[in-house]
C-alpha positions in Angstrom: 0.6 -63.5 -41.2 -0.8 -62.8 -44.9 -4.0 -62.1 -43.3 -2.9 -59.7 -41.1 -0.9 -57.9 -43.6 -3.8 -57.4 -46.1 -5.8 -54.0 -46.1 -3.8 -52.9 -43.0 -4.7 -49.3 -42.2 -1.1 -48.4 -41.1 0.9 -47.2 -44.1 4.3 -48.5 -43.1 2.7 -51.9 -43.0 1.6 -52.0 -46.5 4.7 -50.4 -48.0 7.1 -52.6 -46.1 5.0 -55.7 -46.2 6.0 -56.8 -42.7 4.3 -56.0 -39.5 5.2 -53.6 -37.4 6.9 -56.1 -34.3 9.7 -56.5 -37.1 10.4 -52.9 -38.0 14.2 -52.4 -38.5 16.3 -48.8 -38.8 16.9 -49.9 -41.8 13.3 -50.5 -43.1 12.6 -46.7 -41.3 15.2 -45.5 -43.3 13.8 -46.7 -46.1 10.1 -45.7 -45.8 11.9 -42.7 -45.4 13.4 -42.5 -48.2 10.7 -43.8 -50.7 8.0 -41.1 -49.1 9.9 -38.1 -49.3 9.4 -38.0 -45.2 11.3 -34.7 -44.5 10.9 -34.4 -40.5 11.2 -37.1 -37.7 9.3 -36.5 -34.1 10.6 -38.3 -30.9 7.7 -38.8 -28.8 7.3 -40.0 -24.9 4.7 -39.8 -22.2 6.1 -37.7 -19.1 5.0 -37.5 -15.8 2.0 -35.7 -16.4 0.7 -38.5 -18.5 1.1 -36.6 -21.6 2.9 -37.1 -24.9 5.9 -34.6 -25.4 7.4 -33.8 -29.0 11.3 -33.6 -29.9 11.5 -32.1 -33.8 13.8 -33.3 -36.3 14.8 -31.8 -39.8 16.2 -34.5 -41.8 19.5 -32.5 -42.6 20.9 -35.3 -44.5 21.2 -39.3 -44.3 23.9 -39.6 -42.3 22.3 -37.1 -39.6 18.9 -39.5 -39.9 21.4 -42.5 -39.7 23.0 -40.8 -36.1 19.5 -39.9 -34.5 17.7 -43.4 -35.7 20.9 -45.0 -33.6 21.9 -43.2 -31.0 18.4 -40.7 -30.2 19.4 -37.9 -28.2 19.3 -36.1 -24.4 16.3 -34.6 -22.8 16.0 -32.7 -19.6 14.3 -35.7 -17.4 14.1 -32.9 -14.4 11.5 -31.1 -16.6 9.9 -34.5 -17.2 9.5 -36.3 -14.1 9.6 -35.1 -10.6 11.5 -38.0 -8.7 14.3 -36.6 -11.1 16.3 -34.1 -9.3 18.0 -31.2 -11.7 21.8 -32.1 -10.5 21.3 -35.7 -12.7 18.6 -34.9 -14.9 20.2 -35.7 -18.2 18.0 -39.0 -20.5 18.6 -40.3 -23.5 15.7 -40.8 -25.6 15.9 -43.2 -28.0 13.3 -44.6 -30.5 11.2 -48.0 -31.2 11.0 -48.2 -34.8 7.9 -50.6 -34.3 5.7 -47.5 -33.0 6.7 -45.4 -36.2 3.4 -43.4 -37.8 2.7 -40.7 -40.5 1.8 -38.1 -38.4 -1.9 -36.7 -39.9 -1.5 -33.5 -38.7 1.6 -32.5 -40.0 1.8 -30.1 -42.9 5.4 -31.3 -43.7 5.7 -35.5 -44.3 6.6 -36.3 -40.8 7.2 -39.8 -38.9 7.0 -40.1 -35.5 7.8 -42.6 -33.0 7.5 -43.4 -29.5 10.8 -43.5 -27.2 12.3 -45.5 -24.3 14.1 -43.0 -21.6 18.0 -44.3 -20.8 20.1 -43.3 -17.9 23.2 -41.5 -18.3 25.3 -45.3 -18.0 23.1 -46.4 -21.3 20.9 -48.3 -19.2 16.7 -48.2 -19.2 15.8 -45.2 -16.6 14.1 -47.9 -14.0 11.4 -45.5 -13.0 10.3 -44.9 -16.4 6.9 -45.7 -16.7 7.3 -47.3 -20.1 10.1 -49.8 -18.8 7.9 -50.1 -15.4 5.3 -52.0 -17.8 8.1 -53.9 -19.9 9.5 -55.1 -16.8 5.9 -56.2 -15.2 5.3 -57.9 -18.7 8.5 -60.1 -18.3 7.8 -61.2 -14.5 3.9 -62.2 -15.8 6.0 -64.3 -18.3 8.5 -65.3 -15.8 6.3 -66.7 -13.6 3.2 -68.2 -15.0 5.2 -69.3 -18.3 2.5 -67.3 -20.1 1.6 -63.8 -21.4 -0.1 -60.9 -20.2 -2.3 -59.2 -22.9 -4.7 -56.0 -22.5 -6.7 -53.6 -24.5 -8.6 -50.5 -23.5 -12.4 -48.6 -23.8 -11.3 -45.2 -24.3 -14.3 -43.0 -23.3 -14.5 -39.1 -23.6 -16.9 -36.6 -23.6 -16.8 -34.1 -26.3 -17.9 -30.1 -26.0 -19.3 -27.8 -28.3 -21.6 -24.7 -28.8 -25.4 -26.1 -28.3 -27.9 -27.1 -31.2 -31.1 -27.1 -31.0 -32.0 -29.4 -34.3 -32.4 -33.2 -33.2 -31.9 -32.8 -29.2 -30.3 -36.2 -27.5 -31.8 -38.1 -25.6 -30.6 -37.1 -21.4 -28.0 -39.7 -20.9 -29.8 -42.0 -23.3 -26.7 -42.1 -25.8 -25.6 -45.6 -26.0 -24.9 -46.7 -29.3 -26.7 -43.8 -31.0 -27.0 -42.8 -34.2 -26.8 -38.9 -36.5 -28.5 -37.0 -36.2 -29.1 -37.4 -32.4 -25.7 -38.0 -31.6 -23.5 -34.8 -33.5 -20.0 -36.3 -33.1 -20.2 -39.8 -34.9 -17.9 -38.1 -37.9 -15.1 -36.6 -35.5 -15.0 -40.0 -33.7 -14.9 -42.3 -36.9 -12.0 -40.0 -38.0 -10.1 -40.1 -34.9 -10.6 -43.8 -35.2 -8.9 -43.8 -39.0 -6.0 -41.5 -37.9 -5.4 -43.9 -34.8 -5.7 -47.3 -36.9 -3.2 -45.6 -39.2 -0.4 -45.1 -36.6 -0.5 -48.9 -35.4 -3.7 -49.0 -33.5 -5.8 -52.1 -32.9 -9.2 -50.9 -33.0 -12.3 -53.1 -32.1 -15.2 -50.6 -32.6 -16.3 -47.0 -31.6 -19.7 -45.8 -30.8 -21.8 -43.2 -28.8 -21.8 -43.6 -25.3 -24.7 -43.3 -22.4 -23.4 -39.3 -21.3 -25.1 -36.7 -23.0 -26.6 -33.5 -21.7 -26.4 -30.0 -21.9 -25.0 -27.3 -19.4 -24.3 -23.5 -19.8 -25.0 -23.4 -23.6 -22.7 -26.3 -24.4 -23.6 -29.8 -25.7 -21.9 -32.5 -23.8 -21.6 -35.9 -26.2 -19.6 -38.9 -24.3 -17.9 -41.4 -26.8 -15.6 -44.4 -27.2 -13.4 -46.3 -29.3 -12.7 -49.8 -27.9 -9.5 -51.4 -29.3 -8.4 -55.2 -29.5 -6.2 -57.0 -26.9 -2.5 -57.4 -28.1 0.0 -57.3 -26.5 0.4 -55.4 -22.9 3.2 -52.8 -23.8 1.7 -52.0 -27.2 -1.8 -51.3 -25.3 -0.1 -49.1 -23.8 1.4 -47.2 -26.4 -2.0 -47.2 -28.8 -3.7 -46.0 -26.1 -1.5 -42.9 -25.2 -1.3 -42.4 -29.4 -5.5 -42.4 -29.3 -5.9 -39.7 -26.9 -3.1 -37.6 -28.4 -4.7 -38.1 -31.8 -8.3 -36.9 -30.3 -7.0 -34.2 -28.8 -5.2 -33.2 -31.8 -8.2 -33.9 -33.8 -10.5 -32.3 -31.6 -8.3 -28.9 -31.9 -8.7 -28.9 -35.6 -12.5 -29.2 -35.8 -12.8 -26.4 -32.9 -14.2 -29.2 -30.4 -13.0 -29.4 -26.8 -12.8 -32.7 -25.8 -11.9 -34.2 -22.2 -11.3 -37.8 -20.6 -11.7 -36.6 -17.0 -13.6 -38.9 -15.0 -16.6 -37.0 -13.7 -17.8 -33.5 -15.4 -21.2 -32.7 -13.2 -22.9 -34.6 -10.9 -25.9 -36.8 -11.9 -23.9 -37.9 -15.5 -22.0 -40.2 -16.6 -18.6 -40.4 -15.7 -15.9 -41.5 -18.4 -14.2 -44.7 -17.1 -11.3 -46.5 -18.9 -12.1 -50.1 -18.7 -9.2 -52.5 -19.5 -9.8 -56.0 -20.8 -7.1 -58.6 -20.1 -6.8 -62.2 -20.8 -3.8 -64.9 -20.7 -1.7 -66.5 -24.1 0.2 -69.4 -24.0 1.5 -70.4 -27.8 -1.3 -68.3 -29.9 -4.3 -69.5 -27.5 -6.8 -68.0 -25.2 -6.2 -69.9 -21.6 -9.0 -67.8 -20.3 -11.6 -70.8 -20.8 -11.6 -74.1 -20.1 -14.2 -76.5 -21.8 -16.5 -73.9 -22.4 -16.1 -71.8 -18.6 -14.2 -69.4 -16.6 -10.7 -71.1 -16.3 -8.9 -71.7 -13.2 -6.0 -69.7 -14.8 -8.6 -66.6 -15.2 -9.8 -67.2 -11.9 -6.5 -67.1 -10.6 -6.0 -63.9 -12.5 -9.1 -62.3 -11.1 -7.9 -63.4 -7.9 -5.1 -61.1 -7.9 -6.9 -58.5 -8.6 -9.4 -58.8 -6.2 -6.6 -58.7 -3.4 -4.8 -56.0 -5.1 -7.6 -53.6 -6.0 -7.5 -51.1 -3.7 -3.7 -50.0 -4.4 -4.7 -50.3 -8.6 -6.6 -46.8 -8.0 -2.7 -45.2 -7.5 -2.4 -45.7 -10.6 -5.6 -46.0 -12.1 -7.8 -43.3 -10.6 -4.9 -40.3 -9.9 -7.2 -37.3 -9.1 -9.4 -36.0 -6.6 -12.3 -36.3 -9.6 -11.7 -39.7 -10.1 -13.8 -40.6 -6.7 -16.2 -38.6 -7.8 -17.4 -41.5 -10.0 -16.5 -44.4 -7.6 -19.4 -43.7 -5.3 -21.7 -46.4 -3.8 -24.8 -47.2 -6.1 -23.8 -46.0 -9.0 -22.8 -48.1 -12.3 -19.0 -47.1 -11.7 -17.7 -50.2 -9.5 -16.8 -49.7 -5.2 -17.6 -53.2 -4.2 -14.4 -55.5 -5.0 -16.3 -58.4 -6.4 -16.6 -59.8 -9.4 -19.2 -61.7 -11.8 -21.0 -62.6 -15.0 -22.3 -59.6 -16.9 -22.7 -58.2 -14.3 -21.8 -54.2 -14.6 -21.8 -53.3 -11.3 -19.1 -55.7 -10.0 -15.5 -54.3 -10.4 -14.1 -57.3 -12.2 -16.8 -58.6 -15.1 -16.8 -61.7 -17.0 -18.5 -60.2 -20.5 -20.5 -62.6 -22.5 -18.0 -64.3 -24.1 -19.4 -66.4 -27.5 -19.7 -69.8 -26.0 -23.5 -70.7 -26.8 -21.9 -73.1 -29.6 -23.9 -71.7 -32.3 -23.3 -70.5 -35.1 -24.8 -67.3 -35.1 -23.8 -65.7 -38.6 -25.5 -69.4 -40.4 -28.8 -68.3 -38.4 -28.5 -64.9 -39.1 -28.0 -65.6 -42.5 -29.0 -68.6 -44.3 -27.3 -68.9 -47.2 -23.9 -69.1 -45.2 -22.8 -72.7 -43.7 -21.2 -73.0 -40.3 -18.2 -71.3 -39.8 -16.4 -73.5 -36.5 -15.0 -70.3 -36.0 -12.8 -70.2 -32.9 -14.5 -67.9 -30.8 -12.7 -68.7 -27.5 -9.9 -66.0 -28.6 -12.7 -63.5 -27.9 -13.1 -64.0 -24.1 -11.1 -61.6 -21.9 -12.1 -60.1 -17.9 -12.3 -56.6 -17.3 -11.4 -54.5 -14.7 -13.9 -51.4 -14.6 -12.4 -49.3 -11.9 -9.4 -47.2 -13.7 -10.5 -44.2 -16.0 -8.6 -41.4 -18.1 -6.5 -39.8 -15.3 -4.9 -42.8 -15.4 -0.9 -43.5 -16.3 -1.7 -45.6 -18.7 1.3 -47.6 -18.2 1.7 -47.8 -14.5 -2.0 -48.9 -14.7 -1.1 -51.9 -16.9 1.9 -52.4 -15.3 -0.6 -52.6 -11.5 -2.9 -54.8 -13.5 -0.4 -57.4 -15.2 1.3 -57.1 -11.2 -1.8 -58.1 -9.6 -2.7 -60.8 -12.4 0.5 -62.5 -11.6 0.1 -62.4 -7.6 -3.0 -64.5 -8.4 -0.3 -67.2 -9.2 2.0 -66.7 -6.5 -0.8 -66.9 -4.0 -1.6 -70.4 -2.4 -5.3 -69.2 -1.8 -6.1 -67.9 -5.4 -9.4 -70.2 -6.1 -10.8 -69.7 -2.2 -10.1 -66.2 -3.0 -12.0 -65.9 -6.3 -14.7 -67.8 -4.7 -15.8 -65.5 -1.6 -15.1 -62.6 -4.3 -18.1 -63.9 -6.7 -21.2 -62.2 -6.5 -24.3 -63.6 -9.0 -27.0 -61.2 -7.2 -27.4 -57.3 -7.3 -26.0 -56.5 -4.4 -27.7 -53.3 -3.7 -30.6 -54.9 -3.3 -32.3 -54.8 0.6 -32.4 -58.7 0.4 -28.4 -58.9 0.0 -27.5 -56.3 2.5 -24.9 -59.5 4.1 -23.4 -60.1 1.1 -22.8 -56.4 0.3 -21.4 -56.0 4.0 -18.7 -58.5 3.5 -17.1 -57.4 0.3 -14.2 -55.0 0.9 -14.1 -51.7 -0.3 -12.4 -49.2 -3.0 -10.7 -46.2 -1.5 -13.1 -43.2 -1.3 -10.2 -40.5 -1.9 -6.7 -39.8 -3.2 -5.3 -40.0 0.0 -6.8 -43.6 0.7 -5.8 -44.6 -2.2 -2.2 -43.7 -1.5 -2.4 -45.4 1.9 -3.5 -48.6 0.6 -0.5 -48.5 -2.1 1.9 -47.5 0.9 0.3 -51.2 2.3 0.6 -53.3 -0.6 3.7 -51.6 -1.9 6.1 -54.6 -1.4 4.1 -57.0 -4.0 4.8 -54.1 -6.9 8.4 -53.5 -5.6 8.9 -57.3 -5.9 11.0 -58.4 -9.2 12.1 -54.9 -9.5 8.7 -53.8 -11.3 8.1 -50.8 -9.9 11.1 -48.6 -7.9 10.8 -47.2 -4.9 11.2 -43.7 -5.7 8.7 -44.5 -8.2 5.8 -45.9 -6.1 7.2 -43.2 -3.2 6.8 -40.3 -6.1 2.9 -41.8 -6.4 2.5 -42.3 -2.7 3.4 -38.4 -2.5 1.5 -36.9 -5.0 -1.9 -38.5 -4.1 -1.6 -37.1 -0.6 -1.1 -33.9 -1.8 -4.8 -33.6 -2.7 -5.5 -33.6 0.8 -9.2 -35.0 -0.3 -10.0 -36.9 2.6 -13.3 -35.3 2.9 -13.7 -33.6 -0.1 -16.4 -36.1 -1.5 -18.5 -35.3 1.5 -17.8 -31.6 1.6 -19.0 -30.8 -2.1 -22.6 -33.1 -1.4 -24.9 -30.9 -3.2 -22.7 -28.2 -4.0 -22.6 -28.0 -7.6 -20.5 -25.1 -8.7 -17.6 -26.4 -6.4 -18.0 -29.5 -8.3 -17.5 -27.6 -11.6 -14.3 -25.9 -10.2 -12.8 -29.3 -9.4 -14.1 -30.7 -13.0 -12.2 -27.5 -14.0 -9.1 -28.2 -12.3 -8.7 -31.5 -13.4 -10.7 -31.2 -17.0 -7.8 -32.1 -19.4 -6.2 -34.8 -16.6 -4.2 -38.2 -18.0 
């Protein structure tokens, strides 16, 4: 505990000296207090998949006391649209564990997200933020274990071109100033978000970079560390708010849309998952692939298809889930492999100790580096709900439990060849496909609804409200109808540019 509470970023952590899973009112109160915080901000994620803002002047303590306890109503008609405006009243009331300094305040200002409440005091069941709680308990419920997650968060930033140090065309992985122009506004978006709670791994340049009508297009990411499925979640709706935000201030415009022209890099959101039981990693098994991680992957090979309802929400999104591409449309999975939907990353189990070799003068560390292996599902990107996507992910992880065939599964699912090549042509054949639009994506959620309705995860009205939505595109031939038609592909980017 000591370790983790030493040169933490987030400033409630240092001043209260506990972290942030044990935040109390009165600890809020009290960093309140002490830091001469005069304004509080409620803060939750609507429909659109945005965060919206509820102001507070902190008139005195006992009015701070009233809104820390009992939050306040909100129009959920004007929120959500399975809410009809004859019953729209919410209460919205706050989890002191998210609280942050917001960075962009002029006035001292914490913020915190919120949990929606019906009018009877009980959580609003087709809240997306309970919808995720809920899927996180029946993961528990049933395997005895727990579901953790963290996200890649990639996005392309625009600006006025430059003509000084040109990038490389989509050559931008990992690169370095002056080639790559936005490694400042990303390493600062990565201290604001490690300030408000979030787990970061790393951040870097990503492949996507290329000019178009006088503007420089730079793709990025910030990867964060798995924790806890409900507060992946929340960091990663904090992290895109915090870019935006960010992005505003330096004059940038930044998006997370998952295709912007054809021929580049799409962004994806890739979300990395592995399995606790009591502090440990049950992904590996004497140095390989567990059968509790195959039986994870299992699910998700079975449940793939509906995942893109919530995972891949807008006609755009299927404009990076095309055949031979990087982005995944087979549902396999594999080793290292990054054309397979589900991949196995390299996962530290050589058994040597690396840092002793790289650096003599160090002795051998036994370090536990089993912690480190997760799977990752490479499918979703930033039109995504980010919770209703966890919440389909930690579903579809569990199903691999429930299912008698899990391992036979797994195995006809594996794939250790590239599969686009003429020689595998079979083995390509015999994999089953993603949907290739919105509304065959909402089709094959209408199919596998039952599994997601089961436990009381997600409602009907929710999954119905998805279902609805998605056919609304009407995209069944879109894909096909914009081949080689670039400026209707701009429109759609357009349409859909600031998405998720």
């Amino acid at each position: 505990m000591k370790n983790e509470l030493e040169m933490n970023a987030n400033p409630l952590v240092e001043h209260l000296q506990k972290p942030s899973s044990e935040f109390t009112k009165a600890d809020i109160v009290s960093y309140i207090k002490d830091k001469g915080i005069r304004m509080v901000n409620f803060m939750y994620p609507a429909g659109d998949g945005r965060l919206k803002t509820l102001n507070f002047v902190i008139n005195n303590a006992a009015y701070l006391d009233a809104i820390l306890t009992c939050g306040e109503r909100v129009d959920g008609s004007s929120l959500f649209s399975f809410i009809e405006a004859g019953s729209s009243d919410l209460y919205v009331i706050p989890r002191f564990r998210t609280a942050f300094v917001d960075p962009f305040s002029e006035l001292p200002t914490l913020s915190m997200l919120c949990s929606f409440f019906n009018k009877d005091g009980e959580p609003l069941e087709s809240s997306p933020e309970y919808t995720l709680r809920k899927a996180s308990k029946a993961f528990t419920d049933v395997t005895g274990m727990e579901f953790e997650a963290m996200g890649e968060l990639e996005y392309y930033v625009i600006a006025e071109e430059e003509e000084l140090f040109p990038a490389t065309d989509q050559r931008g992985y990992h690169e370095s100033g002056p080639y790559a122009k936005f490694n400042q506004f990303r390493t600062q978006c990565m201290q604001y978000i490690a300030q408000a709670g979030g787990q970061i791994k790393y951040g870097h340049s990503e492949v996507g970079n290329f000019t178009l009508n006088g503007k420089i297009y730079e793709q990025n990411e910030i990867e964060f560390l798995p924790t806890r499925v409900e507060d992946a979640a929340d960091q990663l709706m904090i992290a895109k708010w915090v870019i935006r935000n960010l992005a505003y201030e330096y004059g940038l415009d930044i998006t997370f849309a998952p295709k912007i022209t054809a021929g580049k890099a799409g962004s994806g959101l890739h979300i990395h998952m592995r399995v606790m039981k009591d502090g440990k990693n049950q992904m590996l098994q004497d140095g390989v692939l567990s059968e509790t991680a195959r039986r994870a992957i299992a699910g998700m090979m079975k449940l793939a298809p509906s995942i893109t309802a919530f995972g891949n929400t807008n006609p755009t999104s299927y404009f990076r889930l095309v055949p031979h591409q990087e982005a995944p449309t087979n549902i396999c999975w594999g080793d290292r492999n990054r054309s397979v939907l589900v991949r196995v990353p390299l996962g530290w189990v050589a058994k040597k100790d690396m840092c002793s070799l790289a650096n003599p003068l160090e002795a051998d560390s036994h370090y536990d580096t089993t912690q480190k292996q997760t799977v990752e599902m490479r499918s979703p990107d930033g039109s995504a709900d980010l919770y209703q996507l966890l919440a389909g992910l930690a579903v579809a992880c569990r199903y691999g439990f429930e299912i008698p065939d899990a391992l036979d599964v797994a195995e006809k699912t594996y794939v250790n060849v590239n599969i686009h090549q003429a020689e595998n042509k079979a083995r390509l054949e015999s994999l089953d496909q993603l949907p290739d639009s919105c509304v065959a994506s909402a089709k094959r959620l209408q199919q596998q609804r039952a599994i997601f309705e089961q436990y009381n995860v997600f409602s009907p009205s929710m999954i119905d409200g998805i279902i609805k939505k998605l056919e609304s595109y009407c995209d069944t031939m879109l894909r096909k109808d914009l081949e080689g038609h670039t400026e209707g592909m701009l429109e759609l980017v357009n349409r859909y540019f600031h998405c998720g």
